[in-house]
C-alpha positions in Angstrom: -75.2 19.2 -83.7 -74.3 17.9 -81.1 -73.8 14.1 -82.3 -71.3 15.7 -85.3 -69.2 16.4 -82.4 -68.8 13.6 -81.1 -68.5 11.5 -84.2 -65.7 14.0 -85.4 -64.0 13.2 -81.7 -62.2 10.4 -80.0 -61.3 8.9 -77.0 -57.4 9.4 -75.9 -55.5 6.4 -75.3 -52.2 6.6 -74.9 -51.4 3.1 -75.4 -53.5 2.1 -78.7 -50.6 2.0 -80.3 -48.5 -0.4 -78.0 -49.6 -4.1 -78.8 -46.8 -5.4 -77.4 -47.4 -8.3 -75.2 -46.9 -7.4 -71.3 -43.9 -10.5 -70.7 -42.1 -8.8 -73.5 -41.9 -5.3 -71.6 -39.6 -7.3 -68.9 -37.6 -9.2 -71.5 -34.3 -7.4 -70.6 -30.9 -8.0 -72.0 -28.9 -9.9 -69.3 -25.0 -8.3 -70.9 -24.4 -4.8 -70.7 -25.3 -2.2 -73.0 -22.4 0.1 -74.5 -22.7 3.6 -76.9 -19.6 2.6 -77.9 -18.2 -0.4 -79.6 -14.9 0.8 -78.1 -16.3 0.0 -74.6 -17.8 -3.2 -75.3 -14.4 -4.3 -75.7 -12.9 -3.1 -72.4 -14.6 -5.4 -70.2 -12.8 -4.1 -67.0 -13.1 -1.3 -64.5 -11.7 1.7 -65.1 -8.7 2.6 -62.2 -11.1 5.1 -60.6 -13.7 2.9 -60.4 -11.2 0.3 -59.1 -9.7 2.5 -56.4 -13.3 3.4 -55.2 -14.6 0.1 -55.3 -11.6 -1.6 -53.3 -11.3 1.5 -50.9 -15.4 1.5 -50.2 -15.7 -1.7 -49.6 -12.2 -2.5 -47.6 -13.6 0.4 -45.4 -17.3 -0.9 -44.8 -16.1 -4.5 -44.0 -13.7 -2.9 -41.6 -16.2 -0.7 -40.5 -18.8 -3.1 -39.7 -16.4 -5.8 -38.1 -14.5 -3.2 -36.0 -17.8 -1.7 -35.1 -19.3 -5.3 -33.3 -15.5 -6.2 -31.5 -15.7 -2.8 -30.3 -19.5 -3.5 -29.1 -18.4 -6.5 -27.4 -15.5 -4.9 -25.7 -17.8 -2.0 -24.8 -20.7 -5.0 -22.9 -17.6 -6.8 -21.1 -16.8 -3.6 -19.3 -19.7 -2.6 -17.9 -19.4 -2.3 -14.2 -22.1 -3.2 -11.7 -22.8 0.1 -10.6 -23.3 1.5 -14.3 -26.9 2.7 -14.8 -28.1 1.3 -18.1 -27.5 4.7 -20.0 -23.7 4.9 -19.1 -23.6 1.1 -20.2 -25.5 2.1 -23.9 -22.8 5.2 -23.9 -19.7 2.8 -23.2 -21.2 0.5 -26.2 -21.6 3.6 -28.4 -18.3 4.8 -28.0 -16.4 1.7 -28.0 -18.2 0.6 -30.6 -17.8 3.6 -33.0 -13.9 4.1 -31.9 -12.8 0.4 -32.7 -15.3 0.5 -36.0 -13.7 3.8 -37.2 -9.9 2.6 -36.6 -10.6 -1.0 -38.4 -12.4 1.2 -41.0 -10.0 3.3 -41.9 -7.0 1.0 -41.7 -8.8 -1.8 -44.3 -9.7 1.3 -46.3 -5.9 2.5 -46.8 -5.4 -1.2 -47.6 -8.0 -1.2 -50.4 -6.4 1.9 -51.9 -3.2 0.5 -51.8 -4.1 -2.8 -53.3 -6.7 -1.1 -56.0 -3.9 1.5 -56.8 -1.2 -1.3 -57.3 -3.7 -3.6 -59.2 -4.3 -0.8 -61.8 -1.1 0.1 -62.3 -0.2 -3.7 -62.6 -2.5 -4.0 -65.4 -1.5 -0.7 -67.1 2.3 -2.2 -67.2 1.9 -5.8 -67.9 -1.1 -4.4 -70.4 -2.9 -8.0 -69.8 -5.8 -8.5 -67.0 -4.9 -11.8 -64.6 -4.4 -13.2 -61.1 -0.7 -12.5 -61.5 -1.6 -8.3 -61.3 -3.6 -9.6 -58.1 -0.9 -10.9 -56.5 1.5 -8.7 -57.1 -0.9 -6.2 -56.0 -1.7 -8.3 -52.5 2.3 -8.5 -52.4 3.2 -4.9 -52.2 0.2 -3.7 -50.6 1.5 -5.6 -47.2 4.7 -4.4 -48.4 3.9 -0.9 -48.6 1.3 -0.7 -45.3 4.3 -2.4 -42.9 6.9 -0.5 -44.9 7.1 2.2 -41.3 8.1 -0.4 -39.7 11.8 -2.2 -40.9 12.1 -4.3 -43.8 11.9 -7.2 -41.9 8.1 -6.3 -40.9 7.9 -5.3 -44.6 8.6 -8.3 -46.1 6.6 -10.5 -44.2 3.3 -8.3 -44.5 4.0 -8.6 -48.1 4.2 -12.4 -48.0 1.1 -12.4 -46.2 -0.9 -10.2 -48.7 0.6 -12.0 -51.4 -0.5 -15.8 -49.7 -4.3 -13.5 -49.2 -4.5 -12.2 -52.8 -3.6 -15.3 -54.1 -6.1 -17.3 -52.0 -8.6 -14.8 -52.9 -8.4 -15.1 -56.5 -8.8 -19.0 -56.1 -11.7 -18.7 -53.8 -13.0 -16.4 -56.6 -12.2 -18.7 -59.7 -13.3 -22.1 -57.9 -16.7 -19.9 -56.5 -17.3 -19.3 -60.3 -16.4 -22.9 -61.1 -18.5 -24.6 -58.5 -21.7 -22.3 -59.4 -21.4 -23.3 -62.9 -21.5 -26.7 -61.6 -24.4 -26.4 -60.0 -26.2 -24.2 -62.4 -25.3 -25.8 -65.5 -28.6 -26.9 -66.5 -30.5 -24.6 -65.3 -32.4 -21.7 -67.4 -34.7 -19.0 -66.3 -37.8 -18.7 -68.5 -40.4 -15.9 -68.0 -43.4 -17.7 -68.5 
């Protein structure tokens, strides 16, 4: 009786059913995939995502380079009579003070320039380097606005000249990769 059981039974395996060749399991698609054929067509960040993307990243590379002039500043004035944990404290604090100003003064910037580059897109309805400039524009526009017209205008001029070099670093970045890359395939085996 016991050999009926056995024949009526079967091993489990869960992948019997799976002849699929292993290389084909990583054989991903390299463009995005979209529930909706509305969003394949919308190949742009939303504003949100803009405003958080601009305003994150404004405020960690603010963050970071604020945080090592301040840790300089912080190691050039240590005294000689500073035992070493007063000298670690003065490189903390420095540090984390000229980090956190830089921080938060790039990310205001970003917000500015994200907020403006959205809304330039939502009025001119098109997405180009001209919404990025205008955007660089009035974002030193708006930031120096506080302090006269004067100061105003020539922050302006300068985010303008920065957007505008940006978006040329950018498109000759893209260029000069496809250069190099032209040729060049990746095949999985």
């Amino acid at each position: 009786m016991d050999s009926q059981s056995e024949k009526k039974r079967r091993q489990y395996h869960p992948y019997q059913d799976l002849q699929i060749p292993l290389h084909t399991l990583y054989d991903l698609p390299t463009s995005p995939e979209y529930l909706f054929v509305e969003e394949s067509q919308y190949q742009r960040r939303s504003w949100s995502e803009n405003l958080q993307y601009y305003t994150g990243s404004a405020y960690l590379a603010g963050a970071v380079v604020g945080g090592a002039k301040g840790t300089f500043h912080g190691l050039r004035a240590a005294e000689k009579g500073d035992t070493l944990k007063l000298r670690i404290n003065r490189v903390l604090n420095s540090g984390g003070s000229t980090g956190r100003k830089f921080g938060n003064s790039l990310g205001v910037l970003g917000l500015i320039y994200g907020g403006l580059e959205s809304l330039a897109t939502h009025l001119r309805g098109t997405d180009d380097s001209l919404n990025s400039f205008v955007a660089g524009l009035g974002t030193g526009a708006l930031y120096r606005a506080a302090s006269g017209p004067r100061s105003a205008v020539i922050a302006g001029a300068i985010g303008g000249v920065t957007a505008a070099a940006a978006v040329t670093a950018g498109y000759y970045d893209g260029l000069l990769l496809e250069v190099i890359f032209h040729d060049f395939v990746w095949y999985s085996g």
